[in-house]
Biopython code that builds the backbone (N, CA, C, O; Angstrom):
import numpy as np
from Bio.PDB.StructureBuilder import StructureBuilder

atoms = [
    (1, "UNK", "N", (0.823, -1.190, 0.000)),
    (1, "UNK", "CA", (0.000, 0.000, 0.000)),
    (1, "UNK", "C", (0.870, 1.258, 0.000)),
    (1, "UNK", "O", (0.427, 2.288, -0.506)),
    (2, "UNK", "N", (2.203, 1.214, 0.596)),
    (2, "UNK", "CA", (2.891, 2.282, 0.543)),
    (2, "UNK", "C", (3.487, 2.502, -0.535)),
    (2, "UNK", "O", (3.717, 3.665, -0.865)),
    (3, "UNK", "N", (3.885, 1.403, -1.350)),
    (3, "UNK", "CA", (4.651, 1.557, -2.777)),
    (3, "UNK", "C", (3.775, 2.320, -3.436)),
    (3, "UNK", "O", (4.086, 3.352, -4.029)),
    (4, "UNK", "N", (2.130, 1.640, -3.330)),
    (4, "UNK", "CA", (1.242, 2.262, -4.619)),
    (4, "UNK", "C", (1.265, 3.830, -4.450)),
    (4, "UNK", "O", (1.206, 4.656, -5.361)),
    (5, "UNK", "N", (1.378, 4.106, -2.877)),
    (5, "UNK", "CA", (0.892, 5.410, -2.292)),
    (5, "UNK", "C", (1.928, 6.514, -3.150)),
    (5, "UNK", "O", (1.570, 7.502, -3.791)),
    (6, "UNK", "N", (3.075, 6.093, -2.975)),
    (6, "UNK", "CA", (4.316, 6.729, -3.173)),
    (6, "UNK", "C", (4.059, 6.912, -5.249)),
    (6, "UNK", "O", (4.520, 7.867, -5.876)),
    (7, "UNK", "N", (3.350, 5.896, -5.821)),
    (7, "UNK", "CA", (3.616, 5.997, -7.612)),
    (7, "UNK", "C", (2.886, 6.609, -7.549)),
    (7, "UNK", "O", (3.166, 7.564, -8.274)),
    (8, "UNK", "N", (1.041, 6.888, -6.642)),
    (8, "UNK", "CA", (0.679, 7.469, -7.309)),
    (8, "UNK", "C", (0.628, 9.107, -6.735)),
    (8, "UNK", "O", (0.141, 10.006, -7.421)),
    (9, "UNK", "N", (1.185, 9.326, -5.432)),
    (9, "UNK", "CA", (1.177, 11.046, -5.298)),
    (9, "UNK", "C", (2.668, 11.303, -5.524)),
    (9, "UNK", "O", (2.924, 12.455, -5.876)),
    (10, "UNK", "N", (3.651, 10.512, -5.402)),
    (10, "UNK", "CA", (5.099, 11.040, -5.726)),
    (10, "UNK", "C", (5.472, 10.980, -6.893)),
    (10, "UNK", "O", (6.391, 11.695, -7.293)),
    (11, "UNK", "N", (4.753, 10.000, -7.784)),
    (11, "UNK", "CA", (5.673, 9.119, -9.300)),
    (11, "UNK", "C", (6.962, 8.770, -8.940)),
    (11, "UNK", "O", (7.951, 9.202, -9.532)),
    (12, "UNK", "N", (7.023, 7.698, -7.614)),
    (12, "UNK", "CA", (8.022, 7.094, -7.457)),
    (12, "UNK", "C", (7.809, 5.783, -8.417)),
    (12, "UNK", "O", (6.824, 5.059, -8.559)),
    (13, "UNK", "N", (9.102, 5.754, -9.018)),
    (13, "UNK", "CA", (9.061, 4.657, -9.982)),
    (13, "UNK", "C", (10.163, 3.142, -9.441)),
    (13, "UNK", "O", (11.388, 3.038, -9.391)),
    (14, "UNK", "N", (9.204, 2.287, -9.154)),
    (14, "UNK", "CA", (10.294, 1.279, -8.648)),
    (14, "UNK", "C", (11.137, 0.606, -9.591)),
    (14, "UNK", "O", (12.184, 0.081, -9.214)),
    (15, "UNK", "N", (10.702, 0.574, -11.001)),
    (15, "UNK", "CA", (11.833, -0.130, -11.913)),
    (15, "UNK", "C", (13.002, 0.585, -11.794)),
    (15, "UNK", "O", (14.053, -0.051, -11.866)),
    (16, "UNK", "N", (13.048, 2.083, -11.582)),
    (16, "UNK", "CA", (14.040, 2.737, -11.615)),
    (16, "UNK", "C", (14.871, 2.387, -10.170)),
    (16, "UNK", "O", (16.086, 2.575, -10.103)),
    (17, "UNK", "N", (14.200, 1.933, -9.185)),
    (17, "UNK", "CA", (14.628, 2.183, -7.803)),
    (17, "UNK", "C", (15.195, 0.668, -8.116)),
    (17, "UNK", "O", (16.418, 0.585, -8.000)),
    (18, "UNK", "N", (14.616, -0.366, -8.438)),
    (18, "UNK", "CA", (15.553, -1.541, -8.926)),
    (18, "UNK", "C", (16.582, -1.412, -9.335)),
    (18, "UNK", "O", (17.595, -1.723, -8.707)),
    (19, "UNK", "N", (16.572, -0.883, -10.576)),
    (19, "UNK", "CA", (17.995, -0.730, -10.910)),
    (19, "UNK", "C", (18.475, -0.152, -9.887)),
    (19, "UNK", "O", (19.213, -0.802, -9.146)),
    (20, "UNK", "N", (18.118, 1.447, -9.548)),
    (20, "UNK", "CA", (20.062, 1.647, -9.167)),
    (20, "UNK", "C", (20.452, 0.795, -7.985)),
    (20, "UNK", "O", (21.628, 0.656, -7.650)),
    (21, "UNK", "N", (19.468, 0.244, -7.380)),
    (21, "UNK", "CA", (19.736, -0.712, -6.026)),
    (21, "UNK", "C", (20.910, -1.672, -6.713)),
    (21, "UNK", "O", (21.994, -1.830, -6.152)),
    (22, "UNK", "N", (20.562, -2.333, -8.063)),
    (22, "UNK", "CA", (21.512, -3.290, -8.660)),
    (22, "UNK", "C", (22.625, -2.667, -8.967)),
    (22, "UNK", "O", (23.464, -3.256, -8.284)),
    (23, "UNK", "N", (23.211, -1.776, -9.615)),
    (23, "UNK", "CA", (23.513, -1.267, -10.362)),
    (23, "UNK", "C", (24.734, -0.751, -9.015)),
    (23, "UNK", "O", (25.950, -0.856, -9.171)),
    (24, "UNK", "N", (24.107, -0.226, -7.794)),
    (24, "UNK", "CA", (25.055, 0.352, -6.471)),
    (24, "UNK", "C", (25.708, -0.674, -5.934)),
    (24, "UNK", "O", (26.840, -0.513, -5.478)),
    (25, "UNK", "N", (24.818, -2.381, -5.908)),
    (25, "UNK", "CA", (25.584, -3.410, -5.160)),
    (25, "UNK", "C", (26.569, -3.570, -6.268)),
    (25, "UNK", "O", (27.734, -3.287, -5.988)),
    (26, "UNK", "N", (26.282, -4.009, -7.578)),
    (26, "UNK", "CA", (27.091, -4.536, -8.207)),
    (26, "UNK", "C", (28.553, -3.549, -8.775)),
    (26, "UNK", "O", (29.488, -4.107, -9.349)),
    (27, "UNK", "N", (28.539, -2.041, -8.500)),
    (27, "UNK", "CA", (29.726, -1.253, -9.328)),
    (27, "UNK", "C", (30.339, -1.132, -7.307)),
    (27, "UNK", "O", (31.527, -0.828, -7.196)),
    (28, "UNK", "N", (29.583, -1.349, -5.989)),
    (28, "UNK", "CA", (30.420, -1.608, -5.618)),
    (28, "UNK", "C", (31.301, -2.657, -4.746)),
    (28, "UNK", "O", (32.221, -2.561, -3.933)),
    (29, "UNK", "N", (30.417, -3.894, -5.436)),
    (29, "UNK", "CA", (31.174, -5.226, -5.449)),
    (29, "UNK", "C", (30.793, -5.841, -3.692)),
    (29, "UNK", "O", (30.704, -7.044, -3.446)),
    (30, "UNK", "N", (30.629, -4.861, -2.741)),
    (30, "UNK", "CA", (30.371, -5.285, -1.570)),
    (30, "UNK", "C", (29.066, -5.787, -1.046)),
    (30, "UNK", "O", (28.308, -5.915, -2.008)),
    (31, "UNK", "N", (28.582, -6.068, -0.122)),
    (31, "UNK", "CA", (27.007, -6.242, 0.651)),
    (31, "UNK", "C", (27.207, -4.735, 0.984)),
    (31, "UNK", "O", (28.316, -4.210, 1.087)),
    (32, "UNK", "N", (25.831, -3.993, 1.166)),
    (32, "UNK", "CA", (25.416, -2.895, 1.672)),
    (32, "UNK", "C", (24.155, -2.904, 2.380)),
    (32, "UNK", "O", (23.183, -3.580, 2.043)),
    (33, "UNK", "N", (24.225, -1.947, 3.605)),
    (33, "UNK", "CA", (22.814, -1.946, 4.142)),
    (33, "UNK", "C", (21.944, -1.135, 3.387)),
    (33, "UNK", "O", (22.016, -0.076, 2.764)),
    (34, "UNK", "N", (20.851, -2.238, 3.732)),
    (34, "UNK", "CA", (19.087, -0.986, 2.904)),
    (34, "UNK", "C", (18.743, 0.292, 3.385)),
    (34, "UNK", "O", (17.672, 0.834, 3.112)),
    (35, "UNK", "N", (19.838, 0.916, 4.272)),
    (35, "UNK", "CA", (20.065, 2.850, 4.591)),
    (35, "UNK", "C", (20.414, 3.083, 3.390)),
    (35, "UNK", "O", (19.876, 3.794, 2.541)),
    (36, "UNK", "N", (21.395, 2.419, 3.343)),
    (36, "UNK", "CA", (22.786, 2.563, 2.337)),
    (36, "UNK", "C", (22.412, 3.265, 0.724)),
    (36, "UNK", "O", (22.623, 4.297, 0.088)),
    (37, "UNK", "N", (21.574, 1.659, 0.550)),
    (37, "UNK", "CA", (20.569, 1.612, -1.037)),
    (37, "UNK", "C", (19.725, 3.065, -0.902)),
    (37, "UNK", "O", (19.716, 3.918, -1.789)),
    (38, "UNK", "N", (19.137, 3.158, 0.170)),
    (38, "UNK", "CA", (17.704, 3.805, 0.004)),
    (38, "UNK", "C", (18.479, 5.042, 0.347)),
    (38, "UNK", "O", (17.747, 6.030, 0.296)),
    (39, "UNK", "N", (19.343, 5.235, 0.579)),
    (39, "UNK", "CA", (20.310, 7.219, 0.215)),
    (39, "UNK", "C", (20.511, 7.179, -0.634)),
    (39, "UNK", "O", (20.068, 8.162, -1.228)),
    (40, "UNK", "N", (21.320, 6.127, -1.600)),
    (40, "UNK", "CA", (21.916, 6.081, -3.235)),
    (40, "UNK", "C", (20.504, 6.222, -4.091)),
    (40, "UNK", "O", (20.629, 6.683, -5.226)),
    (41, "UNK", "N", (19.395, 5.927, -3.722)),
    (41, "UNK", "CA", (18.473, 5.768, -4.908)),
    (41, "UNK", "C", (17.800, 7.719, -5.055)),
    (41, "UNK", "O", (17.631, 8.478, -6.010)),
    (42, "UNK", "N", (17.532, 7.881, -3.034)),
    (42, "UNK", "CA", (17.140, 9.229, -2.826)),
    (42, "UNK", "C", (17.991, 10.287, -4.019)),
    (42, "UNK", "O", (17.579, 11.054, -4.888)),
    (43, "UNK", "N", (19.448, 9.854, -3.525)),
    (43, "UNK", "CA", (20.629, 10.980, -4.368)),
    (43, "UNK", "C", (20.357, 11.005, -5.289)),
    (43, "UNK", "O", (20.535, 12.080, -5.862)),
    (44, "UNK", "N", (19.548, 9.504, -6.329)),
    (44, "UNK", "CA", (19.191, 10.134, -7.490)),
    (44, "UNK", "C", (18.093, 10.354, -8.080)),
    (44, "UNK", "O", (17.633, 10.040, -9.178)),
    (45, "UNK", "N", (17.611, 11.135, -6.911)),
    (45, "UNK", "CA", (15.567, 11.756, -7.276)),
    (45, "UNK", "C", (14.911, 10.473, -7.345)),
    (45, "UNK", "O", (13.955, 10.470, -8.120)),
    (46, "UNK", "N", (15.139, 9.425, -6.782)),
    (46, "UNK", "CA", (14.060, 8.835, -6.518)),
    (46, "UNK", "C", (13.758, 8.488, -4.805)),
    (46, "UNK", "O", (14.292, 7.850, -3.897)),
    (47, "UNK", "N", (12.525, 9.366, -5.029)),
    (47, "UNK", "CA", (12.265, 9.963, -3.293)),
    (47, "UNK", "C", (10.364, 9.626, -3.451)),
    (47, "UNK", "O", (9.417, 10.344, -3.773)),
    (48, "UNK", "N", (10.458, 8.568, -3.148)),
    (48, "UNK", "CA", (9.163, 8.564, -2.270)),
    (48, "UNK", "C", (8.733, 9.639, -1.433)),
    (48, "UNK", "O", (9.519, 10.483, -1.003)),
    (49, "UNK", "N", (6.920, 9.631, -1.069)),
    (49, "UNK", "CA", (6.668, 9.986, -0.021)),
    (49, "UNK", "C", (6.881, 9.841, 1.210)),
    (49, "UNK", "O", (6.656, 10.506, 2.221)),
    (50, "UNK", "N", (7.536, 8.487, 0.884)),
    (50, "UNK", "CA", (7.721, 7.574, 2.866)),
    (50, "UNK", "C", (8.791, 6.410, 2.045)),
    (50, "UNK", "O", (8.605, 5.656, 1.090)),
    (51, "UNK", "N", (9.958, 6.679, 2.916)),
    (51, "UNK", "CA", (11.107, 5.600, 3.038)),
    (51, "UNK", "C", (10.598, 4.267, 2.771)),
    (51, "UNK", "O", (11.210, 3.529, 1.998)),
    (52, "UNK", "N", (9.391, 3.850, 3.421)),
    (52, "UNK", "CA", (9.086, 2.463, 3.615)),
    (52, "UNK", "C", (8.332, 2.050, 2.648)),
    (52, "UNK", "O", (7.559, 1.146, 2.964)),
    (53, "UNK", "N", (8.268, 2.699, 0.696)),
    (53, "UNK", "CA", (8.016, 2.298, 0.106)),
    (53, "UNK", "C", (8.931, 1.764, -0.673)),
    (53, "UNK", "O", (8.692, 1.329, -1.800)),
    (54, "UNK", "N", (10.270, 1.763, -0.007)),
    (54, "UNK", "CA", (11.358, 0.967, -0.533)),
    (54, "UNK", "C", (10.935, -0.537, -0.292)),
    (54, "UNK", "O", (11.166, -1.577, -0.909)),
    (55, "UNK", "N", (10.383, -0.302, 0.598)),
    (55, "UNK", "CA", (10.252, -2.057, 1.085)),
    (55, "UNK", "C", (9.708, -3.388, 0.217)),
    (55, "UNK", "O", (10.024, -4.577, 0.219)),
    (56, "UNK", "N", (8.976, -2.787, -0.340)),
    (56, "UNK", "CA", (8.758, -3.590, -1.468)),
    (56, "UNK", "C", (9.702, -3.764, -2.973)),
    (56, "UNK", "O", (9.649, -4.641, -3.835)),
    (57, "UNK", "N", (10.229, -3.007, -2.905)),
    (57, "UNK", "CA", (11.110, -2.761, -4.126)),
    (57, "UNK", "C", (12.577, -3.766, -3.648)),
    (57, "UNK", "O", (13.172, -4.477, -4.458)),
    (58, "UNK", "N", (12.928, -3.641, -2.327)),
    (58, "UNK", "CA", (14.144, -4.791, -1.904)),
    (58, "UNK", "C", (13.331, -6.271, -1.547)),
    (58, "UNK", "O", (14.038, -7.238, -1.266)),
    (59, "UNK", "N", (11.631, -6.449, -1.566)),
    (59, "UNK", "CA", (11.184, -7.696, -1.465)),
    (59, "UNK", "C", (11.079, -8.166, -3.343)),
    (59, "UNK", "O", (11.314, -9.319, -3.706)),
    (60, "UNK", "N", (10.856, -7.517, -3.915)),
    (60, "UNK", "CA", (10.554, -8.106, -5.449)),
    (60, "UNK", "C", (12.379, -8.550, -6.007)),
    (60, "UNK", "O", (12.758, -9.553, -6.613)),
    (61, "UNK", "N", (13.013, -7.615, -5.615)),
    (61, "UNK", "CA", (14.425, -8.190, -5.934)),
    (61, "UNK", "C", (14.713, -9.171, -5.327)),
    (61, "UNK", "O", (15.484, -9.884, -5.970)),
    (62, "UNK", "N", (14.268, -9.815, -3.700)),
    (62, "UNK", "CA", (14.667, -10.864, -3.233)),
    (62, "UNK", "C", (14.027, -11.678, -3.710)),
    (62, "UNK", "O", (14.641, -12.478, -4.415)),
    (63, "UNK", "N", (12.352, -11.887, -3.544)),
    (63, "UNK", "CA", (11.952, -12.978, -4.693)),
    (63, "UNK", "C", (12.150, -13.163, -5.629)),
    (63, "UNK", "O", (11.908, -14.319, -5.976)),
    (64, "UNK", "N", (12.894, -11.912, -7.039)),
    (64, "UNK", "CA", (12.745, -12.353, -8.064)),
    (64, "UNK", "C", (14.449, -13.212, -8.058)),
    (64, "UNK", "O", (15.039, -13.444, -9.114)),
    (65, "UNK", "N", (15.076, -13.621, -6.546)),
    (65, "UNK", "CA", (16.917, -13.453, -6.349)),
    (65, "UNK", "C", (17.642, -12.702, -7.487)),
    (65, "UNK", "O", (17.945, -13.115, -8.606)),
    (66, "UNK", "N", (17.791, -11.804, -7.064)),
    (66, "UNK", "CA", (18.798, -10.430, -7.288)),
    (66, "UNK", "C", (19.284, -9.984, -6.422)),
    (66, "UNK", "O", (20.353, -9.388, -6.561)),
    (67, "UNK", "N", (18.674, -10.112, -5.205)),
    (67, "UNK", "CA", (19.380, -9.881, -4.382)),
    (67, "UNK", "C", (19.329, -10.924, -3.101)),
    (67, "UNK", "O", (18.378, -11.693, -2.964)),
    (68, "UNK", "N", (20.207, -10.891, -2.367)),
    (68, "UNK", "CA", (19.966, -11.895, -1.258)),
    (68, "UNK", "C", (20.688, -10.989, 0.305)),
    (68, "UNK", "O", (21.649, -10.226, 0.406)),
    (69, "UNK", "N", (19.815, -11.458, 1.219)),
    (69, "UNK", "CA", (20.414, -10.969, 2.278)),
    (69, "UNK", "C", (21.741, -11.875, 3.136)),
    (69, "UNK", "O", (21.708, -13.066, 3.445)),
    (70, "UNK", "N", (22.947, -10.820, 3.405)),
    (70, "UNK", "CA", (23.890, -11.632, 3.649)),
    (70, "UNK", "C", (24.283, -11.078, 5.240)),
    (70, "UNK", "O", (25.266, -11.680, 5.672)),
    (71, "UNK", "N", (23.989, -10.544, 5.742)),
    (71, "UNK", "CA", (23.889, -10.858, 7.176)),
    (71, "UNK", "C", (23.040, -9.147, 7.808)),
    (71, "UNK", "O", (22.106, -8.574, 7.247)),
    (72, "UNK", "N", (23.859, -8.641, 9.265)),
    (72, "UNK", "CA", (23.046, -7.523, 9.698)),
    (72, "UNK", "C", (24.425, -6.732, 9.768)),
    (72, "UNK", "O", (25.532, -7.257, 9.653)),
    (73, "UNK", "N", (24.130, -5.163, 10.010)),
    (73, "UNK", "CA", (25.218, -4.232, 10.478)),
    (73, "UNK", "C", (24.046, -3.296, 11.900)),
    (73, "UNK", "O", (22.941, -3.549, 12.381)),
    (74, "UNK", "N", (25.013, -2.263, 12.092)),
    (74, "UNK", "CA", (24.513, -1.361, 12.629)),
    (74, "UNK", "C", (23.579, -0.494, 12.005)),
    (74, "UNK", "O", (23.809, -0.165, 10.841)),
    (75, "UNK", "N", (22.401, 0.002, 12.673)),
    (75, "UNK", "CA", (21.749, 1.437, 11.940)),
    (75, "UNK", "C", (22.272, 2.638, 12.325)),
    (75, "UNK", "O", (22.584, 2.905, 13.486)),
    (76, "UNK", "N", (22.398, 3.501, 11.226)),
    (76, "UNK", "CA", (22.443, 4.500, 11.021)),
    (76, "UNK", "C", (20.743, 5.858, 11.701)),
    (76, "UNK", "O", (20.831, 6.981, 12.198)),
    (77, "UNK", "N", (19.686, 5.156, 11.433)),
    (77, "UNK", "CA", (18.927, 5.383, 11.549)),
    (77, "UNK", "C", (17.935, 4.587, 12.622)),
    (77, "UNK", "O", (18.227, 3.499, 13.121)),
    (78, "UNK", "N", (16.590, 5.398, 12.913)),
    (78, "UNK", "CA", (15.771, 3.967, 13.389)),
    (78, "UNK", "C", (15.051, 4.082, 14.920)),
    (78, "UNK", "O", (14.065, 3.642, 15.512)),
    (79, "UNK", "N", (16.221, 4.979, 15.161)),
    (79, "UNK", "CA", (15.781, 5.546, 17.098)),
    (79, "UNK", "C", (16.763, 4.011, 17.851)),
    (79, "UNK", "O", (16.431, 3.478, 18.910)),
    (80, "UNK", "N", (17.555, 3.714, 17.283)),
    (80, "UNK", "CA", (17.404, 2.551, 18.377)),
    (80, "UNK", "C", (17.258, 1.090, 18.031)),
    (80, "UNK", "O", (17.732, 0.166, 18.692)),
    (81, "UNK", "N", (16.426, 0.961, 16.725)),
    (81, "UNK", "CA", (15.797, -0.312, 16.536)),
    (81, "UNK", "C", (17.235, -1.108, 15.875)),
    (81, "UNK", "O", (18.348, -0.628, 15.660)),
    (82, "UNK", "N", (16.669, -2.629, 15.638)),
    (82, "UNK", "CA", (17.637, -3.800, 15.373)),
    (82, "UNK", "C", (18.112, -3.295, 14.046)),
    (82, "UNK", "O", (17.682, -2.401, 13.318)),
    (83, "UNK", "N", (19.172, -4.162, 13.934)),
    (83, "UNK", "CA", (20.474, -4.206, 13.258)),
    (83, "UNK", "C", (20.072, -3.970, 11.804)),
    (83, "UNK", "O", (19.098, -4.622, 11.428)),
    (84, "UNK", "N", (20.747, -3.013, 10.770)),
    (84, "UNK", "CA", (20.373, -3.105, 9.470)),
    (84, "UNK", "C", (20.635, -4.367, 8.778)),
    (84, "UNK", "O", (21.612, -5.048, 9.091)),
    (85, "UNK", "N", (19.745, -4.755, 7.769)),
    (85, "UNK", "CA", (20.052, -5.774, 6.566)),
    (85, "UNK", "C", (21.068, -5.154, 5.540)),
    (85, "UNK", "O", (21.018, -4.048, 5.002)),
    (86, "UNK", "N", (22.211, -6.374, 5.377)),
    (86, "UNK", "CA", (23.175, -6.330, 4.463)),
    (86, "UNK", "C", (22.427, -7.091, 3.464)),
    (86, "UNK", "O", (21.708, -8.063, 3.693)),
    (87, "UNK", "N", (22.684, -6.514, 2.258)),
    (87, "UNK", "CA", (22.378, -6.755, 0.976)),
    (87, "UNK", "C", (23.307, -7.304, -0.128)),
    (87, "UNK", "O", (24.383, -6.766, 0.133)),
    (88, "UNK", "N", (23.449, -7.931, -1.007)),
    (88, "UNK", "CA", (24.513, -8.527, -2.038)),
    (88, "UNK", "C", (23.818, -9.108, -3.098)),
    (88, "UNK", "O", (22.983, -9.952, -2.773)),
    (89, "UNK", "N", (24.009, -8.767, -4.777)),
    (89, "UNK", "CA", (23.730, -8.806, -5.516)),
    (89, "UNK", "C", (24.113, -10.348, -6.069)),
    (89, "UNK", "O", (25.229, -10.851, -5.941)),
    (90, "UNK", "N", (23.048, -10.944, -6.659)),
    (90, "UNK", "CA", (23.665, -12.454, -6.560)),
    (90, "UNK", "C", (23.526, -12.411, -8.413)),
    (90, "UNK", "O", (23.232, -11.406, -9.061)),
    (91, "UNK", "N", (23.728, -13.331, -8.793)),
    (91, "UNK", "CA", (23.849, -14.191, -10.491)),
    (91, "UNK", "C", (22.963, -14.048, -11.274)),
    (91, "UNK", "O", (23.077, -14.145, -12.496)),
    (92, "UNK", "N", (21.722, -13.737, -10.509)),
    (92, "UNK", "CA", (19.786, -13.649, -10.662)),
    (92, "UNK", "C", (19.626, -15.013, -10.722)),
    (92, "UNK", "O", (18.659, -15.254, -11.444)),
    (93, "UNK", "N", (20.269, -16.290, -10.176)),
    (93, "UNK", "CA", (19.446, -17.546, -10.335)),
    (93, "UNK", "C", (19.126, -17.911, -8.738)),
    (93, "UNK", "O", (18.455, -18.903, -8.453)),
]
sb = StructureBuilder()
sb.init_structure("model")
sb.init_model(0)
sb.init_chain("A")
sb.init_seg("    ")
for serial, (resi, resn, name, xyz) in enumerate(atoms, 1):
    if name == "N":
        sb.init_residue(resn, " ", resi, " ")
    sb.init_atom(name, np.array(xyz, "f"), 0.0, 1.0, " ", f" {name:<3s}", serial, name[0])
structure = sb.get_structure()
């Protein structure tokens, strides 16, 4: 509900937010946390109404495996809450 919320009063576009999510793990070869992704995608005008319509956009890459989660880090953000998800771009199989 938040993705739709975000295409249809922001024209946040998630194909675009796919890519650069791919496009950031893979040029920089490491796992990154989903802060990490979701500043790199912001930096490039793609800004939702609400952060948490990323959430679906890092679940369609994990089901479709593109991406896989490879362990936790610290947040940056959050007030407090548990450990960020590390992210890593896999083969797509």
């Amino acid at each position: 509900a938040c993705t739709a919320k975000a295409v249809r009063v922001a024209g946040f576009d998630t194909d675009a937010a796919r890519a650069a999510i791919l496009d950031a793990l893979t040029r920089s070869g490491r796992a990154m946390t989903g802060e990490e992704l979701v500043d790199h995608c912001q930096r490039m005008g793609l800004v939702p109404h609400d952060a948490r319509a990323f959430g679906s956009v890092f679940k369609k890459l994990a089901n479709d495996k593109q991406i896989v989660a490879v362990g936790f880090a610290a947040r940056r953000k959050g007030h407090g809450t548990a450990g960020a998800r590390l992210w890593r771009a896999t083969d797509g199989r």
